[in-house]
DRENLUM-213912 format. One record per atom (N, C-alpha, C): x, y, z; residue in three letters. Coordinates in nm, 3 decimals. Layout:
N
<X: X; Y: Y; Z: Z; rest: Ala> $
...
This chain:
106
<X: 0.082; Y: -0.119; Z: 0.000; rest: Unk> $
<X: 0.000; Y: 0.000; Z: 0.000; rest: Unk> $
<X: 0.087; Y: 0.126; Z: 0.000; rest: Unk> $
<X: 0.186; Y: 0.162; Z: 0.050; rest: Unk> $
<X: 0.289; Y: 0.215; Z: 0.079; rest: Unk> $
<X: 0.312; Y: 0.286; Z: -0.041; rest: Unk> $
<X: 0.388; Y: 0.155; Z: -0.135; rest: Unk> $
<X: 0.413; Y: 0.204; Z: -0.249; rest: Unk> $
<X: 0.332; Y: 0.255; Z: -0.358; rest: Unk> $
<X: 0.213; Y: 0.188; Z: -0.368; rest: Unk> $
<X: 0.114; Y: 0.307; Z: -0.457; rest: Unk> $
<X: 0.072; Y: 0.400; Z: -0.388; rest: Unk> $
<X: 0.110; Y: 0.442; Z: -0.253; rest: Unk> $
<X: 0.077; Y: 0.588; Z: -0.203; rest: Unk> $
<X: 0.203; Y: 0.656; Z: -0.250; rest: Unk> $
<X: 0.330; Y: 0.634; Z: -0.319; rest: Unk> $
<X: 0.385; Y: 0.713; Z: -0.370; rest: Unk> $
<X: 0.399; Y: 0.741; Z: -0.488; rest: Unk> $
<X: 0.340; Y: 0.643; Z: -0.533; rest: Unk> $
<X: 0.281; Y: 0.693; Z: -0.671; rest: Unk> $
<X: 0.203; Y: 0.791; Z: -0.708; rest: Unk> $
<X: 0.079; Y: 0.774; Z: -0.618; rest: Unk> $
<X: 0.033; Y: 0.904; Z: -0.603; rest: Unk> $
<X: 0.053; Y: 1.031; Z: -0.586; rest: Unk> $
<X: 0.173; Y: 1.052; Z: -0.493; rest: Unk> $
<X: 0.172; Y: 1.144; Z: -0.396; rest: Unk> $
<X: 0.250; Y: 1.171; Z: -0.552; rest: Unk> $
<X: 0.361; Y: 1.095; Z: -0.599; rest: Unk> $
<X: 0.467; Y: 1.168; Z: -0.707; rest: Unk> $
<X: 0.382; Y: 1.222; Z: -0.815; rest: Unk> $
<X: 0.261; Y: 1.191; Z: -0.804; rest: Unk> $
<X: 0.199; Y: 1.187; Z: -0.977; rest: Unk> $
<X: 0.109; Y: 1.323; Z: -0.922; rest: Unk> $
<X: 0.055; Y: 1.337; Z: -0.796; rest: Unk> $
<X: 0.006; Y: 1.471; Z: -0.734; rest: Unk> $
<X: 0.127; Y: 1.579; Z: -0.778; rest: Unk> $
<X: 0.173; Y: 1.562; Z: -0.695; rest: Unk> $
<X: 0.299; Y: 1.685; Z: -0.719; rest: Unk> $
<X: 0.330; Y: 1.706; Z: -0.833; rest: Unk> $
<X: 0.387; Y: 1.666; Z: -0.922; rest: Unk> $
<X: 0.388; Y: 1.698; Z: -1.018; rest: Unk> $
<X: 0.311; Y: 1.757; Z: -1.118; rest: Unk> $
<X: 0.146; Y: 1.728; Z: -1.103; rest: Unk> $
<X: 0.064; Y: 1.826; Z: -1.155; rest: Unk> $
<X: 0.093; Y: 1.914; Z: -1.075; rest: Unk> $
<X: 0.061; Y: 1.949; Z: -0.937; rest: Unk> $
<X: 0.024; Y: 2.068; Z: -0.848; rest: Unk> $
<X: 0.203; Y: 2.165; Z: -0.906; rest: Unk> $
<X: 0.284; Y: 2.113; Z: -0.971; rest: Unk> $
<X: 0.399; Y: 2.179; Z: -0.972; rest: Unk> $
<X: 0.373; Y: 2.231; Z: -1.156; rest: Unk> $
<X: 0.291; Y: 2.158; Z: -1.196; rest: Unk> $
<X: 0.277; Y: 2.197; Z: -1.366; rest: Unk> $
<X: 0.149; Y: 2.269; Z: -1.342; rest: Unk> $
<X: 0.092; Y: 2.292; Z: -1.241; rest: Unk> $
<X: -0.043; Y: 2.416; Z: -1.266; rest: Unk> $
<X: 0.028; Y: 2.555; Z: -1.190; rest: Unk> $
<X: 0.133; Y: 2.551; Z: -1.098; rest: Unk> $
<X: 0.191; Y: 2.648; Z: -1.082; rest: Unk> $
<X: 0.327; Y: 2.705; Z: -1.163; rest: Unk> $
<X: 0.350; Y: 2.622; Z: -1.264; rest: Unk> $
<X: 0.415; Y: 2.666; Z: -1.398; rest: Unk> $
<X: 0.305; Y: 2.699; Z: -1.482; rest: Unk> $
<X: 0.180; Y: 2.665; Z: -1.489; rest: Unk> $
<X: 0.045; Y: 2.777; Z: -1.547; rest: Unk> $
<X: 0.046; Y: 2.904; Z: -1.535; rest: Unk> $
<X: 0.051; Y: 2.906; Z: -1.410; rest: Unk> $
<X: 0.020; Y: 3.013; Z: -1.335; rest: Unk> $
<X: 0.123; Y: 3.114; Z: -1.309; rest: Unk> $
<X: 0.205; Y: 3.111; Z: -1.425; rest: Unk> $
<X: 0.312; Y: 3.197; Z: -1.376; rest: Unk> $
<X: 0.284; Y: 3.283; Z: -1.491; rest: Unk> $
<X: 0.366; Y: 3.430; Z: -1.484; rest: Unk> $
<X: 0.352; Y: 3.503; Z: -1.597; rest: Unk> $
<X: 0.509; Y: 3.485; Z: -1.658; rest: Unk> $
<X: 0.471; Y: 3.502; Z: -1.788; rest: Unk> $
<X: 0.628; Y: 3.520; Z: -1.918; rest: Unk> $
<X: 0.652; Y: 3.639; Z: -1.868; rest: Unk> $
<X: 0.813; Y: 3.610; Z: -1.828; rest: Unk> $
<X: 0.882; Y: 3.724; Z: -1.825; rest: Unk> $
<X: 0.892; Y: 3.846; Z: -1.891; rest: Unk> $
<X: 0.852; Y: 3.831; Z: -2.015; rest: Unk> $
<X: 0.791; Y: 3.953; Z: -2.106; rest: Unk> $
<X: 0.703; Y: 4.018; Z: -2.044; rest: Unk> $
<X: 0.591; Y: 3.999; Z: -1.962; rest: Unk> $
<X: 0.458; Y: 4.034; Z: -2.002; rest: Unk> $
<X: 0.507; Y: 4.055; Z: -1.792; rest: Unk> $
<X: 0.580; Y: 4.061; Z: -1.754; rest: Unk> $
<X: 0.652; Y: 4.143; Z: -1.591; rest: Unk> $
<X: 0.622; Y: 4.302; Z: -1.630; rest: Unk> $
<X: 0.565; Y: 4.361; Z: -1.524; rest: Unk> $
<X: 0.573; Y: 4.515; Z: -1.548; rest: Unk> $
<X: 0.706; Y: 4.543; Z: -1.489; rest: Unk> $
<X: 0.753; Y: 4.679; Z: -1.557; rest: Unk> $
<X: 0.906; Y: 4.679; Z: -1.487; rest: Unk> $
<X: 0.890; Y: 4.816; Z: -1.432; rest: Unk> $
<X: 0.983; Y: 4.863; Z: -1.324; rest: Unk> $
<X: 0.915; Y: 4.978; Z: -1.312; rest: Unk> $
<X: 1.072; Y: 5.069; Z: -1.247; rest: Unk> $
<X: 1.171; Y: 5.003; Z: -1.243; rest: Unk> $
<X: 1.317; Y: 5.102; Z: -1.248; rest: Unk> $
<X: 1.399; Y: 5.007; Z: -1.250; rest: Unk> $
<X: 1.583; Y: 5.058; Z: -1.203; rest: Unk> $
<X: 1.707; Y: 4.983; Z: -1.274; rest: Unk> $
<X: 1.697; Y: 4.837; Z: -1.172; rest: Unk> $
<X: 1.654; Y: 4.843; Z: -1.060; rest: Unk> $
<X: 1.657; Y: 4.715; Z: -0.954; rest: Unk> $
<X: 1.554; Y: 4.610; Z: -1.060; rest: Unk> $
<X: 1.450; Y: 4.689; Z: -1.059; rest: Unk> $
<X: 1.321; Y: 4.577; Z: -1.088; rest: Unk> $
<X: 1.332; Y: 4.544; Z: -1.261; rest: Unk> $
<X: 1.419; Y: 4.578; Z: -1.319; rest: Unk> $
<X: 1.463; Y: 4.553; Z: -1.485; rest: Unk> $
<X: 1.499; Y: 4.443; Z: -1.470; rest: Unk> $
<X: 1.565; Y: 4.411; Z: -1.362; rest: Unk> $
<X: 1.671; Y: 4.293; Z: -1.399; rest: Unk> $
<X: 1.573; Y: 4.165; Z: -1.404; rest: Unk> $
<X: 1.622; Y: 4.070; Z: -1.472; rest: Unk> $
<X: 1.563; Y: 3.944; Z: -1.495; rest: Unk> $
<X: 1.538; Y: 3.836; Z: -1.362; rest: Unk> $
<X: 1.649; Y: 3.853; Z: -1.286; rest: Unk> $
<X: 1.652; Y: 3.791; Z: -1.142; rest: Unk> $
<X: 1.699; Y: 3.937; Z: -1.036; rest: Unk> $
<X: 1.659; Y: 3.905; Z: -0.910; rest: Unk> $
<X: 1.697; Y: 4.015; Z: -0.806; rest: Unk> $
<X: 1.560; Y: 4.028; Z: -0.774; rest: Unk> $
<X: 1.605; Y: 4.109; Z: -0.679; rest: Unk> $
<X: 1.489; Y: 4.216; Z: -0.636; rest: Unk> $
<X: 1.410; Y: 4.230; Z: -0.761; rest: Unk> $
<X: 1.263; Y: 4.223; Z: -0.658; rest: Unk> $
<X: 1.153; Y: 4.217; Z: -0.779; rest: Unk> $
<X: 1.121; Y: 4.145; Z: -0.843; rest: Unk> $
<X: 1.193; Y: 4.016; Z: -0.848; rest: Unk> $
<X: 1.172; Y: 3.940; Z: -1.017; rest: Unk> $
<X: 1.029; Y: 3.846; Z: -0.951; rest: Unk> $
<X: 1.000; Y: 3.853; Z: -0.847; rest: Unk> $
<X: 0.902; Y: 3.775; Z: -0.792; rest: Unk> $
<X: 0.759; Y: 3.834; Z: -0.765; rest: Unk> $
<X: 0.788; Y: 3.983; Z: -0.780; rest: Unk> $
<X: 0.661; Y: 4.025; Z: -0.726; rest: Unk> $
<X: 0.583; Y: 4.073; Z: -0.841; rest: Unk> $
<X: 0.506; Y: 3.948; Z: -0.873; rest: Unk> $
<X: 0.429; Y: 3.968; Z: -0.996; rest: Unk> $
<X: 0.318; Y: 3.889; Z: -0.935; rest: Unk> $
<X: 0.175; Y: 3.920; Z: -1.018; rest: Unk> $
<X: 0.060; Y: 3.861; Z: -0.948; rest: Unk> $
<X: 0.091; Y: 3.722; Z: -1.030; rest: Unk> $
<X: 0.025; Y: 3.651; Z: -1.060; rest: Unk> $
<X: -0.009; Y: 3.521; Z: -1.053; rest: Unk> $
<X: -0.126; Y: 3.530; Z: -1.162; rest: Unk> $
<X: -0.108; Y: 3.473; Z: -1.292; rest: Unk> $
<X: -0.226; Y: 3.409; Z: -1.350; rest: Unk> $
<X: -0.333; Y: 3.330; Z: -1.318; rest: Unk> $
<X: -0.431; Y: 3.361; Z: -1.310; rest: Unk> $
<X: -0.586; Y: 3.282; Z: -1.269; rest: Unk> $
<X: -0.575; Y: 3.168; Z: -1.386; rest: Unk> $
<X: -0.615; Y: 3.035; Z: -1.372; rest: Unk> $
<X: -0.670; Y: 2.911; Z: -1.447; rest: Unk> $
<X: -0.780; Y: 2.877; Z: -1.429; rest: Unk> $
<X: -0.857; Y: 2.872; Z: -1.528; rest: Unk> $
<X: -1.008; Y: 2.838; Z: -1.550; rest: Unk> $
<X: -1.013; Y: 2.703; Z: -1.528; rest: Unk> $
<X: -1.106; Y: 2.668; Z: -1.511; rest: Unk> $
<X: -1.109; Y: 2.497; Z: -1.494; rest: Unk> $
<X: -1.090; Y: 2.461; Z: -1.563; rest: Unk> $
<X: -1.135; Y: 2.537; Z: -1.700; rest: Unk> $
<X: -1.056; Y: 2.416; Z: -1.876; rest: Unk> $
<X: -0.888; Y: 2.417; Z: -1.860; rest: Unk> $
<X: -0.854; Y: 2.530; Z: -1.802; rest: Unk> $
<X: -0.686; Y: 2.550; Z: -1.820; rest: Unk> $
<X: -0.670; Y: 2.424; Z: -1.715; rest: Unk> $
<X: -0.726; Y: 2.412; Z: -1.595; rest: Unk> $
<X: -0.675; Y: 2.353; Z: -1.505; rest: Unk> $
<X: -0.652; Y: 2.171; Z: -1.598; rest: Unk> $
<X: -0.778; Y: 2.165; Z: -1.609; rest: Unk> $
<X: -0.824; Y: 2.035; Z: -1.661; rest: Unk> $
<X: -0.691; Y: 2.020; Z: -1.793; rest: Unk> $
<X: -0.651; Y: 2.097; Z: -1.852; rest: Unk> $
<X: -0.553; Y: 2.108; Z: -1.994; rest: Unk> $
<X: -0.453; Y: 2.055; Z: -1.964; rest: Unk> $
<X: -0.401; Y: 2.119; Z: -1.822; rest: Unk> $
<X: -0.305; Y: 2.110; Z: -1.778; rest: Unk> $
<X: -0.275; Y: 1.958; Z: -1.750; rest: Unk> $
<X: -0.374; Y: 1.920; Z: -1.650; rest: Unk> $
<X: -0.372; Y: 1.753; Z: -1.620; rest: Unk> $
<X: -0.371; Y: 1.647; Z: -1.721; rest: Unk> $
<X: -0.454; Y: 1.669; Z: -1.818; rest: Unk> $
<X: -0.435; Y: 1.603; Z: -1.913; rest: Unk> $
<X: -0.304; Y: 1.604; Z: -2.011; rest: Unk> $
<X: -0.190; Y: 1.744; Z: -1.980; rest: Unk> $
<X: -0.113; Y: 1.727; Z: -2.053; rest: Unk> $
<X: -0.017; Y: 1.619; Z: -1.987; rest: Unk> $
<X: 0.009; Y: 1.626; Z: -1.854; rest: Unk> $
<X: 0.075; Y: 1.552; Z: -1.776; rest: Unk> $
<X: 0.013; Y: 1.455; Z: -1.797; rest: Unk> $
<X: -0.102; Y: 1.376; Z: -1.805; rest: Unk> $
<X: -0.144; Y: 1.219; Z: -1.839; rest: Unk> $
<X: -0.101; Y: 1.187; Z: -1.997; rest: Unk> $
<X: -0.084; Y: 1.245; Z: -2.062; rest: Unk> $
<X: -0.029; Y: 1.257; Z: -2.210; rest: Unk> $
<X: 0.110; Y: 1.229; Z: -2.210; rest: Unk> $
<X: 0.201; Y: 1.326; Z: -2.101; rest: Unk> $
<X: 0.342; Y: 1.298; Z: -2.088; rest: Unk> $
<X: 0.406; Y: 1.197; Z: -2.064; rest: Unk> $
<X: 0.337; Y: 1.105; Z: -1.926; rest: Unk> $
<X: 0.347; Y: 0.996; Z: -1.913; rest: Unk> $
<X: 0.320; Y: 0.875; Z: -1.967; rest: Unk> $
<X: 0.213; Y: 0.872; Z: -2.041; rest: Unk> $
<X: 0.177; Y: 0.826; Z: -2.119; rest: Unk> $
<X: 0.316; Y: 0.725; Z: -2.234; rest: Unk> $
<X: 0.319; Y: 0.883; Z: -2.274; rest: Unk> $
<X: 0.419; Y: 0.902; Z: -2.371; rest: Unk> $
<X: 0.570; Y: 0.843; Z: -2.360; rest: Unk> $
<X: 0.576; Y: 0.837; Z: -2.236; rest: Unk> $
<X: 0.691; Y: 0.826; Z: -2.157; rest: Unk> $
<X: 0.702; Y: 0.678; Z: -2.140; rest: Unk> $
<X: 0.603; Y: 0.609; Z: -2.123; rest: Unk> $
<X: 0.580; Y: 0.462; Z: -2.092; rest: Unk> $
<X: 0.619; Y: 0.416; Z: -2.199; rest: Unk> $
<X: 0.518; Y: 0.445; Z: -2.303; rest: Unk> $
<X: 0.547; Y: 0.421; Z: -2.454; rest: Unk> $
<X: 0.691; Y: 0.430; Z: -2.536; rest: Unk> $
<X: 0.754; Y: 0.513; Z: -2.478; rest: Unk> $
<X: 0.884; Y: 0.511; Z: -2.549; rest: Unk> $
<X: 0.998; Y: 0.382; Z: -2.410; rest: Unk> $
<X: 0.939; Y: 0.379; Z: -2.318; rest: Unk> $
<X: 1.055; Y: 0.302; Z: -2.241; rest: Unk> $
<X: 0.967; Y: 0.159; Z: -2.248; rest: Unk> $
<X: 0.883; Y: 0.109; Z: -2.278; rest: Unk> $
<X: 0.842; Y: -0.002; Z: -2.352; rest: Unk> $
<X: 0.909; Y: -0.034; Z: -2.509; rest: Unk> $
<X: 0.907; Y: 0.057; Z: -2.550; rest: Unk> $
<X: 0.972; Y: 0.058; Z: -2.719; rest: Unk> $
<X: 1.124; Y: 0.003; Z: -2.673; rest: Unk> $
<X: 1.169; Y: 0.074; Z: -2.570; rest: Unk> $
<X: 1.302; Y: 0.034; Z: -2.549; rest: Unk> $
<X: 1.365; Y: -0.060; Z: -2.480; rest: Unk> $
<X: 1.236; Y: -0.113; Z: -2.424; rest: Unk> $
<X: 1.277; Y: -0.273; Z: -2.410; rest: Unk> $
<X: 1.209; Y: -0.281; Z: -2.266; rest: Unk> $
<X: 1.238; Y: -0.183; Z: -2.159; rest: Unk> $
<X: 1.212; Y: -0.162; Z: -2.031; rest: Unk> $
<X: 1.064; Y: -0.150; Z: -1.991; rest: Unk> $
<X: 1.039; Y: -0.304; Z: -1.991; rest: Unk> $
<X: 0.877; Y: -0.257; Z: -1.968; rest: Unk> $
<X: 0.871; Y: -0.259; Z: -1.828; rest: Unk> $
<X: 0.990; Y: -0.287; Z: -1.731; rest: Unk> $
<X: 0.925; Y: -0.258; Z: -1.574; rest: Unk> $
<X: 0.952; Y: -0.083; Z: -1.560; rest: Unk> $
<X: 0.982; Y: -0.006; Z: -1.652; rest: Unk> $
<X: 1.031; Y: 0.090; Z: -1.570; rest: Unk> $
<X: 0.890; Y: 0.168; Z: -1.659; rest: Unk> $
<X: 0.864; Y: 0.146; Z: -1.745; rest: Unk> $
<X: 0.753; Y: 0.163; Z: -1.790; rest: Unk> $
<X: 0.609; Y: 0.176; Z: -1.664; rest: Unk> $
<X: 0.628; Y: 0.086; Z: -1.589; rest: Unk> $
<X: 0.497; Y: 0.060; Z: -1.479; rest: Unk> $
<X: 0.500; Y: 0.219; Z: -1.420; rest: Unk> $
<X: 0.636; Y: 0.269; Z: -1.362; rest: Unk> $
<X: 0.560; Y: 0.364; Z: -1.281; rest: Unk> $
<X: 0.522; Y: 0.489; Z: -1.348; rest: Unk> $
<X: 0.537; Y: 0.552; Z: -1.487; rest: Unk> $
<X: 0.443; Y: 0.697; Z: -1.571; rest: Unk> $
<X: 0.316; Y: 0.615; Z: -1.569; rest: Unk> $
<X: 0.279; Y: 0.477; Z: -1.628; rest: Unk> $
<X: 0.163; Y: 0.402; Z: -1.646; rest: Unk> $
<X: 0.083; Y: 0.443; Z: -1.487; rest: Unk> $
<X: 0.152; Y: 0.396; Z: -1.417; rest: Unk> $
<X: 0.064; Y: 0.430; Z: -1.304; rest: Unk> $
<X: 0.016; Y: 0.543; Z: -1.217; rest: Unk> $
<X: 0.097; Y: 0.648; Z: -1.240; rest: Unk> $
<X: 0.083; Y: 0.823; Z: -1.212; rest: Unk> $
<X: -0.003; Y: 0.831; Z: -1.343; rest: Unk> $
<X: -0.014; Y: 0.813; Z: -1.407; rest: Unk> $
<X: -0.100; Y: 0.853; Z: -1.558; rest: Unk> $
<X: -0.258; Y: 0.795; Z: -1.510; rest: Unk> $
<X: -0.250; Y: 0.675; Z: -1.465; rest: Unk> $
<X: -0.392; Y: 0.625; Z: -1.447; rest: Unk> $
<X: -0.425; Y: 0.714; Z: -1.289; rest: Unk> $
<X: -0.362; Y: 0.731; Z: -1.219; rest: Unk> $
<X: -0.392; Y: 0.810; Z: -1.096; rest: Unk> $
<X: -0.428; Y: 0.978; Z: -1.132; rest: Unk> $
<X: -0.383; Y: 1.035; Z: -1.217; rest: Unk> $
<X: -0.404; Y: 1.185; Z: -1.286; rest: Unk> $
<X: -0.511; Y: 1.118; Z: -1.375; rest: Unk> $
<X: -0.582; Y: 0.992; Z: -1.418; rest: Unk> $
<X: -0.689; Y: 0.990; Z: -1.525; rest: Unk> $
<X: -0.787; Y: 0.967; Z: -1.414; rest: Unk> $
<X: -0.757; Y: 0.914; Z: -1.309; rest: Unk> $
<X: -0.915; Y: 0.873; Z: -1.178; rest: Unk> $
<X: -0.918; Y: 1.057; Z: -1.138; rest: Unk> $
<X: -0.826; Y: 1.115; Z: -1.074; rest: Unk> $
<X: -0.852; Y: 1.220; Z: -1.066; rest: Unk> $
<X: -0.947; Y: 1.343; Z: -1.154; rest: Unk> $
<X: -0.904; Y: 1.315; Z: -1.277; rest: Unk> $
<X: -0.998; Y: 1.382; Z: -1.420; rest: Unk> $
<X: -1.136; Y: 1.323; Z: -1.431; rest: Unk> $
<X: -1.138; Y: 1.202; Z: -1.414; rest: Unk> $
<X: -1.231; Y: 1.157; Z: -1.396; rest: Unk> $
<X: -1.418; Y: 1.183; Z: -1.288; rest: Unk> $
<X: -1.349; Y: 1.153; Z: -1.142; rest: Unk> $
<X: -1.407; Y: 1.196; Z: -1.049; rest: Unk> $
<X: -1.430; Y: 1.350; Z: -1.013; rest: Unk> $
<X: -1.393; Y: 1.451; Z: -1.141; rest: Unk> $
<X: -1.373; Y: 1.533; Z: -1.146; rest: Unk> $
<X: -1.547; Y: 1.635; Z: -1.231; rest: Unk> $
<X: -1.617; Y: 1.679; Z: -1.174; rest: Unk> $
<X: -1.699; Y: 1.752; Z: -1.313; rest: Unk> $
<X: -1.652; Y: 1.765; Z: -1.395; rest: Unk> $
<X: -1.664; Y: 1.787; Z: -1.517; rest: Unk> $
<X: -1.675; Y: 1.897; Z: -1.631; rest: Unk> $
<X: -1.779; Y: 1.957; Z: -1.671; rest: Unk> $
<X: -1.758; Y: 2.104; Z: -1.664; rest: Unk> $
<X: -1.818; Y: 2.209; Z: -1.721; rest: Unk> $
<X: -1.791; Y: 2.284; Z: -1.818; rest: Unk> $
<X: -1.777; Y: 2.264; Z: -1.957; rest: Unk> $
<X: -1.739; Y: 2.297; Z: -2.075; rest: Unk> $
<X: -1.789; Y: 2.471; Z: -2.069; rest: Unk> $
């Protein structure tokens, strides 16, 4: 039991870490506002609001990560390694029960 609770927990985090790479703004699109807060890192480079995600973004997001893994299985099966294959297969089906048990509201 142990071990598919870390499956989980790895296949959680990793979305919750790819919806807060959503949620970030392109460094382009930073208001700048003198010579400290120009710079790319330093002071300032953090104090930017935060992009809002709609539930479709949210939902986009998850599904891209069930896609990745996916993908990921698929190529380390191709390559011979079908045990290492098991664990994206299984964060992928844990991010698909999640989508699942999930509404959608288009």
């Amino acid at each position: 039991m142990r071990a598919r609770d870390a499956v989980r927990v790895s296949a959680l985090r990793s979305a919750l870490a790819a919806l807060g790479n959503a949620e970030a703004v392109p460094v382009a699109e930073r208001p700048r506002a003198g010579a400290v807060e120009q710079a790319a890192l330093g002071v300032g480079a953090a104090d930017t609001a935060r992009r809002g995600l709609s539930e479709d973004d949210v939902r986009a997001v998850v599904e891209q990560e069930v896609a990745e893994r996916v993908e990921a299985a698929a190529h380390l099966r191709a390559a011979g390694r079908p045990e290492a294959a098991e664990r994206p297969e299984a964060e992928a089906d844990v991010l698909r029960t999640l989508l699942e048990s999930t509404p959608h509201h288009p």
